[in-house]
C-alpha positions as CSV (number, residue, x, y, z in Angstrom):
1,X,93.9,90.2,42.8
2,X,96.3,93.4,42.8
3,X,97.0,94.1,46.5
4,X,96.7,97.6,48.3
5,X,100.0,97.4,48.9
6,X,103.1,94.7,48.4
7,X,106.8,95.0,49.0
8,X,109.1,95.9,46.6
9,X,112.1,93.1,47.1
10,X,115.0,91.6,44.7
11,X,118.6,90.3,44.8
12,X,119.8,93.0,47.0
13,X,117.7,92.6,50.0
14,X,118.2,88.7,49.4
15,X,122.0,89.3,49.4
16,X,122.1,91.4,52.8
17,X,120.3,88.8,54.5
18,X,122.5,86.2,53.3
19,X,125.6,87.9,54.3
20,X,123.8,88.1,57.7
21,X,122.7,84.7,57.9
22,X,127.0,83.9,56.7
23,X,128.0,86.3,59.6
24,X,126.6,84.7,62.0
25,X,125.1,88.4,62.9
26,X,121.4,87.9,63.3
27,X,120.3,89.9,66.2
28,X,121.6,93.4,67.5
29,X,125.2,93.5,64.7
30,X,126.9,95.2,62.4
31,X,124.7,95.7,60.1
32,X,122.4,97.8,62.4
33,X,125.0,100.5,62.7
34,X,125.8,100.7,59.2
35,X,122.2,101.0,58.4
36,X,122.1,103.9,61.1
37,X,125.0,105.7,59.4
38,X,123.5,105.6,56.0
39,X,120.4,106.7,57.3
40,X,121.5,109.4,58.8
41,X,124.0,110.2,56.1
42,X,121.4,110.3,53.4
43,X,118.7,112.6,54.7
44,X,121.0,114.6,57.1
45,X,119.8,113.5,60.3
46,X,121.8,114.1,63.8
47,X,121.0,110.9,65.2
48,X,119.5,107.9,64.1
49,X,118.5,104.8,66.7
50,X,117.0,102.0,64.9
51,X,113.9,100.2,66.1
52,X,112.0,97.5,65.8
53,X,109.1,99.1,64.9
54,X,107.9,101.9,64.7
55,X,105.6,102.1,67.8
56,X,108.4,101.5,69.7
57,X,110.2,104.5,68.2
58,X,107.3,106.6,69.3
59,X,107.6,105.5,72.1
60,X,111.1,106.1,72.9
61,X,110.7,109.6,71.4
62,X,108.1,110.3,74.9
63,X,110.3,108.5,77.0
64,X,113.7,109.9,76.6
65,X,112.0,113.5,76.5
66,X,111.7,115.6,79.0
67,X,108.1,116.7,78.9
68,X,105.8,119.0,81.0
69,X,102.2,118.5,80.9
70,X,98.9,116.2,80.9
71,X,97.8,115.3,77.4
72,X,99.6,114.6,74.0
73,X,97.3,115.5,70.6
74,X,97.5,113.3,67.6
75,X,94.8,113.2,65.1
76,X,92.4,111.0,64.2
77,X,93.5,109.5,61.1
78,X,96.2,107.4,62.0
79,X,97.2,103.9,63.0
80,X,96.3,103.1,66.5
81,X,99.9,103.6,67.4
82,X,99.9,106.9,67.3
83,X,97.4,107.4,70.4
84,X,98.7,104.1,72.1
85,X,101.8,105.3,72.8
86,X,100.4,108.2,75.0
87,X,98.6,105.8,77.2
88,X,102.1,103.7,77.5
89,X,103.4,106.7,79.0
90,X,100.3,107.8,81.0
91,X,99.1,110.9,78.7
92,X,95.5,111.8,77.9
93,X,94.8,111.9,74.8
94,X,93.6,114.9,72.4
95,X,92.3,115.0,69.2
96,X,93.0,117.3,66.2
97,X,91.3,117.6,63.5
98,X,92.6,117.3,59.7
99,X,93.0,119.5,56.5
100,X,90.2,117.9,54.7
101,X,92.4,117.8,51.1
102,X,95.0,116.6,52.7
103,X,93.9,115.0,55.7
104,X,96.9,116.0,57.4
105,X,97.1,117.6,61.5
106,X,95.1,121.2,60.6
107,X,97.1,124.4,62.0
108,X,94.0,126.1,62.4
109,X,92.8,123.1,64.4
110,X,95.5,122.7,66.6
111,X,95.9,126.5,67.6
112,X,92.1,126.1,69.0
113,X,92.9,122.8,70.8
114,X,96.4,123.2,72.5
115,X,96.8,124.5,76.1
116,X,99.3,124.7,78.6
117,X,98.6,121.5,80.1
118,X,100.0,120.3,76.2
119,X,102.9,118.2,76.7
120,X,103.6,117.0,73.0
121,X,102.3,117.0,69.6
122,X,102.5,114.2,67.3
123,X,101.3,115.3,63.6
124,X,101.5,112.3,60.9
125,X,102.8,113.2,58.0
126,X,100.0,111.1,56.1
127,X,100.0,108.7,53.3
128,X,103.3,110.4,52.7
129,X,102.3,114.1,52.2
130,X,104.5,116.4,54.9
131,X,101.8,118.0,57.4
132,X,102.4,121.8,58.0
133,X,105.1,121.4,60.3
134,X,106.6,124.7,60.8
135,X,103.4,126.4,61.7
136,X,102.4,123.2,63.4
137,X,105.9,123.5,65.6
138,X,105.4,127.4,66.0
139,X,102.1,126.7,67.4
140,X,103.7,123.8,70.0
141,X,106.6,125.4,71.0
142,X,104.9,128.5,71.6
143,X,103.1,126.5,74.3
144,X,106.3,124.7,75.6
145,X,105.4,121.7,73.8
146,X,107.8,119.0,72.2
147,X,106.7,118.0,68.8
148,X,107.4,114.4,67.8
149,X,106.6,113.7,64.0
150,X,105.2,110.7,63.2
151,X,106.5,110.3,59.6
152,X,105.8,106.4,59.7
153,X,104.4,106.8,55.8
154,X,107.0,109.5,54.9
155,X,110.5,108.1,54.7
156,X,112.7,110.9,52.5
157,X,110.3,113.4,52.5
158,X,110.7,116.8,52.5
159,X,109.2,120.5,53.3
160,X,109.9,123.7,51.9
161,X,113.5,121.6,50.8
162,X,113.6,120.7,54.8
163,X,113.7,116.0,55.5
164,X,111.0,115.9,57.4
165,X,112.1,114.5,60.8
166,X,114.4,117.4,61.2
167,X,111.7,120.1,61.4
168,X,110.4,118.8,64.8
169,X,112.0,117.6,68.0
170,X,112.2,114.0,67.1
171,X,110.9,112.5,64.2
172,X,109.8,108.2,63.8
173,X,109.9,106.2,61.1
174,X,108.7,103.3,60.3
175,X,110.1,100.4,57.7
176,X,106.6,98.0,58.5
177,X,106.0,95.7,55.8
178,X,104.0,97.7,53.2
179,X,106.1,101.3,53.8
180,X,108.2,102.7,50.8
181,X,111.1,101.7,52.5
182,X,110.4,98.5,54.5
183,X,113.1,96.0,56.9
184,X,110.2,93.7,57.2
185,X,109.1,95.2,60.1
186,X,111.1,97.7,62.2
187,X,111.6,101.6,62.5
188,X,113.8,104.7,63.8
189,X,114.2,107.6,66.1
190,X,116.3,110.6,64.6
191,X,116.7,114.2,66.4
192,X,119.4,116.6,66.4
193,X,119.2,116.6,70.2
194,X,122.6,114.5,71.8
195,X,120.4,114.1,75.4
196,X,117.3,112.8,73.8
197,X,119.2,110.5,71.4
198,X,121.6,109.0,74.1
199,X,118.9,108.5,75.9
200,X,116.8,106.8,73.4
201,X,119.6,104.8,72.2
202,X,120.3,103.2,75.6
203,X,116.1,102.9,76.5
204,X,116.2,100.7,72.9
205,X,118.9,98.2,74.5
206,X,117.6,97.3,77.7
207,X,119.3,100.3,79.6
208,X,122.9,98.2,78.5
209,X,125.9,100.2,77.8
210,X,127.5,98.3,75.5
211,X,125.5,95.6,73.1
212,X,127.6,92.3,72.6
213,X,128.5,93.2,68.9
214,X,130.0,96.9,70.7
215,X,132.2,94.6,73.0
216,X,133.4,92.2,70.0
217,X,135.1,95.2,68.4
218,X,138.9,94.8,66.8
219,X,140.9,94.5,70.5
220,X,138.4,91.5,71.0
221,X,135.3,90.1,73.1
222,X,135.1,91.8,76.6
223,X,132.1,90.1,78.5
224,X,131.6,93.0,80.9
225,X,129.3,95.4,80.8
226,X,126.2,97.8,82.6
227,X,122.9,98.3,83.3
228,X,122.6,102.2,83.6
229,X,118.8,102.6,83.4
230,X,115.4,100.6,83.0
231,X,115.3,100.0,79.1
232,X,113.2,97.8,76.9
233,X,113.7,95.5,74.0
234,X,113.2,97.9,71.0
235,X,116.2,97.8,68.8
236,X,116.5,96.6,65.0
237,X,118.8,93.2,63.7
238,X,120.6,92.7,61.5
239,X,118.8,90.9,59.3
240,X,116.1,93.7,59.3
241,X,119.4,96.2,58.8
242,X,120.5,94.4,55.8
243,X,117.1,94.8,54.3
244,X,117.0,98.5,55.2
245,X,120.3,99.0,53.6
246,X,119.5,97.8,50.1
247,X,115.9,99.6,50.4
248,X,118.0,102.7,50.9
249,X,120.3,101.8,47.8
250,X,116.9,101.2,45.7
251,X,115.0,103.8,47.2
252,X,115.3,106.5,44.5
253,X,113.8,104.5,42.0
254,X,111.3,102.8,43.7
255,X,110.0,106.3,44.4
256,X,110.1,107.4,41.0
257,X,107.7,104.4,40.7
258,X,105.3,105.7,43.0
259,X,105.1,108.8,41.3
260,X,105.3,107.7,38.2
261,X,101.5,105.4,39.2
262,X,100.0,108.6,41.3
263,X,100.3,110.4,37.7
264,X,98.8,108.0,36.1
265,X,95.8,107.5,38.2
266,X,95.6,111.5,38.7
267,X,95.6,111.4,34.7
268,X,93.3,108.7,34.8
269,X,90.4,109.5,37.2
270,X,90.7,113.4,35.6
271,X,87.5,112.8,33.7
272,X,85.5,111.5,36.8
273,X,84.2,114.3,38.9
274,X,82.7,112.1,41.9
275,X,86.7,110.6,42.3
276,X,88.6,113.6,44.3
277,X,92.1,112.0,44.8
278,X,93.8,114.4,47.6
279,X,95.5,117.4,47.2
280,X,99.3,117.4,46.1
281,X,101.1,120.5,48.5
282,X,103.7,122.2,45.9
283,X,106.3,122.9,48.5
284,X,106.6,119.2,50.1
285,X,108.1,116.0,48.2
286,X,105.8,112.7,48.6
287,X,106.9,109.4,49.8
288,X,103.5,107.9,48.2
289,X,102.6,105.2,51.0
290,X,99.3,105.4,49.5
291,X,96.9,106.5,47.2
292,X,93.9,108.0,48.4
293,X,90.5,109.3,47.2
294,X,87.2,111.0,48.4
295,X,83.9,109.3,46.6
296,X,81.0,110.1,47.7
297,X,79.9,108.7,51.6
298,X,76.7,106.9,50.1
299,X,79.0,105.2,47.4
300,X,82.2,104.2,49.2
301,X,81.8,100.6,50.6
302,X,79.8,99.6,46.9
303,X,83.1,101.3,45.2
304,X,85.0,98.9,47.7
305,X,83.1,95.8,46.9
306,X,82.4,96.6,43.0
307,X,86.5,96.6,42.7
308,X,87.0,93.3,44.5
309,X,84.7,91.5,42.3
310,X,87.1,93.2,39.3
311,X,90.3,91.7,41.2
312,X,91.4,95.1,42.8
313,X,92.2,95.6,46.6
314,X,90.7,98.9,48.3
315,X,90.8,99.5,51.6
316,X,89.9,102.7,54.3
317,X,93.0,104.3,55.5
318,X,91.5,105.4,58.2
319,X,88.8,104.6,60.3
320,X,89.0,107.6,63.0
321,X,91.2,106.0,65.9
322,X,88.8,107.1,68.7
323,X,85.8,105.1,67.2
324,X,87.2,102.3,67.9
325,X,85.7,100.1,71.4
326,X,89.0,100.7,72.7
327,X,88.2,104.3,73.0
328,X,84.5,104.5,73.6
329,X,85.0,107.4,76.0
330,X,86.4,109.9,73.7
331,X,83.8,112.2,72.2
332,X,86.0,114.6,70.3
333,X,84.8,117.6,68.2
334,X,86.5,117.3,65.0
335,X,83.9,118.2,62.3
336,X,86.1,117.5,59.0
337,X,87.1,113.9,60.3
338,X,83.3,112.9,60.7
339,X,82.9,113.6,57.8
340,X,85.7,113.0,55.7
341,X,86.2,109.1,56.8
342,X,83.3,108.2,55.3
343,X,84.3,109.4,51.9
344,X,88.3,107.8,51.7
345,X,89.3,105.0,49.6
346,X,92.9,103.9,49.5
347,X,93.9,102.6,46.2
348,X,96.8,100.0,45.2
349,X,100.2,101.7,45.5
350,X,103.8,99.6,44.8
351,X,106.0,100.8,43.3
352,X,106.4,96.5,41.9
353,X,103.3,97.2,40.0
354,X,103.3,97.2,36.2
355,X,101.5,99.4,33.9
356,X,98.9,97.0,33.2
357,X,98.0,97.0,37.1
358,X,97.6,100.0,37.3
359,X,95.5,100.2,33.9
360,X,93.4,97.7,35.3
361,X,92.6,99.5,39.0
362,X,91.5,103.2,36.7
363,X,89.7,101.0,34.5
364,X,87.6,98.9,37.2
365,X,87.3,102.4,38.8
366,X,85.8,103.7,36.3
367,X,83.1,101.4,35.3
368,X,81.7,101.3,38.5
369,X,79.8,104.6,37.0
370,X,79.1,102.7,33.8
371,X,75.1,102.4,34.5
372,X,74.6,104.7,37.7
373,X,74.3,108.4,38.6
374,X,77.4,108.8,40.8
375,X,77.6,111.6,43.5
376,X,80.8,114.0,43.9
377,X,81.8,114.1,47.4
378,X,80.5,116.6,49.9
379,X,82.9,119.4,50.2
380,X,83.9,119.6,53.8
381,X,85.2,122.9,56.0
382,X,84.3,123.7,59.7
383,X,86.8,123.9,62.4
384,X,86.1,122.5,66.1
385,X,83.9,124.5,68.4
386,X,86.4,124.5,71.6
């Protein structure tokens, strides 16, 4: 079976976390720092505070800013994450509907939804493609709103030459399992802002000043240190770090990878008008989490099932967050996410996956129209009523 998605790891990574493991260094270390530095070095962040994960990133980014207001929007298409965080922190919840070529946070959309009572914006940067952050951070801060980008599939992207995480107040990553860049699981907070990121950085660390590996520096161990504010337990280790630094070393090529596979299936599916693959922006870079298509809503779930029985993984990235039990209040009017969700198939993407993998997921797609009429999508527009 070729996999949606599976990590890309070799003799670096395994080296790091040997040299961890050797250290002794195996919680909150060294390493964490150094991944922080390079992190920041390579993309041109201000500050970088590395996570766990990153919910709890997105998490920090509401807690250590200084917001005004009732609700937080997010759209629809997202990991859970995204809208859970708001209820940690005792927001409402809005919903924005998406670009449907894109499925990205839609301008238009969020100019109609956002009031004064807005006290962030989170847009994900999805399956790797940079939203339309400028116009989406005109459109917040003109309404005294922070905007918090949720780049969790977009690690080293940019826009209009821009890495995203710099265009908005805080931007959060996240290095989960099956991301481009991935520490197993963990994530980070970067912003240009020193009050938000010494803030964040001492939330991640259980409000301490000073971890253990800060008091075991070259004029040796000092046991003392202080509790200056209620924190939680959100930073990365080192064995995590040491993963992240090799990814960072390797991350170059593993991209080329990824785009290398997206051409391939864009070449490949050119020829099959009821496969719309979504639309590649011209002044954003691509990360290439996934790979996702439109087929038609009648069609998707046999697509799914006829490439499982030809050994190929497909999943639904995503179902809309608020239809979920979890969320049986919520009601929202977003027109192009009803009907968009229905249509998406996320195809294999690694960039570990050879040319004969990739072969085989065009070919199985393709002969699922071997002896039926197939359907092109519905072409979707319409913008929320309210």
């Amino acid at each position: 079976m070729i996999p949606v998605a599976k990590p890309d790891m070799g003799d670096q990574e395994f080296a790091q976390i040997k040299e961890a493991l050797d250290t002794g260094w195996i919680g909150l270390g060294p390493k964490v720092d150094k991944f922080e530095s390079k992190f920041s070095g390579q993309f041109g962040y201000g500050h970088v505070i590395a996570t766990n994960s990153g919910t709890s990133a997105l998490d920090l980014s509401i807690k250590a800013s200084d917001l005004s207001g009732s609700e937080i929007l997010v759209p629809p298409l997202t990991w859970v994450s995204t809208a859970f965080v708001c209820w940690y922190n005792n927001y409402e919840i809005g919903w924005v509907d998406v670009e449907p070529e894109t499925l990205n946070m839609s301008p238009d959309a969020l100019q109609k939804r956002i009031t004064d009572d807005t006290a962030a914006v989170i847009p994900v940067h999805y399956g790797g493609q940079p939203a339309e952050i400028e116009s989406i951070v005109e459109i917040a801060h003109d309404h005294d709103a922070v905007v918090i980008e949720d780049c969790a599939h977009a690690v080293g992207t940019t826009f209009q030459d821009k890495s995203i995480g710099t265009i908005g107040d805080i931007g959060c990553f996240s290095f989960q399992a099956t991301k481009p860049l991935t520490t197993g699981e963990g994530g980070a907070l970067v912003t240009d802002d020193d009050d938000i990121a010494s803030q964040a950085k001492l939330m991640s660390k259980l409000g301490v000043d000073q971890s253990t590996h800060e008091r075991s520096e070259d004029e040796g161990y000092s046991w003392y240190y202080e509790v200056k504010d209620v924190g939680y337990k959100y930073f990365m280790h080192d064995i995590s770090a040491g993963m992240g630094l090799a990814q960072l070393e390797r991350l170059p090529e593993m991209r080329t990878r990824r785009n290398e596979i997206a051409d391939a299936y864009w070449d490949g599916f050119e020829e099959l008008d009821w496969v719309i693959p979504l639309r590649d922006k011209d002044h954003v870079t691509h990360a290439r989490y996934n790979y996702t298509v439109r087929v038609a809503t009648e069609q998707r779930d046999d697509i799914i099932e006829h490439l499982d029985e030809h050994d190929v993984g497909a999943t639904v990235h995503y179902m809309p967050v608020y239809k979920h039990p979890v969320f049986e209040d919520h009601d929202p009017d977003v027109p192009v996410t009803e009907t968009v969700w229905e249509q998406i198939l996320t195809l294999p993407m690694s960039s570990t996956f050879t040319d004969e993998e990739v072969a085989t997921v065009i070919d199985a797609v393709a002969s699922y129209g071997d002896d039926q009429s197939i359907n092109a999508p519905e072409q979707v527009s319409g913008q929320p009523t309210n």
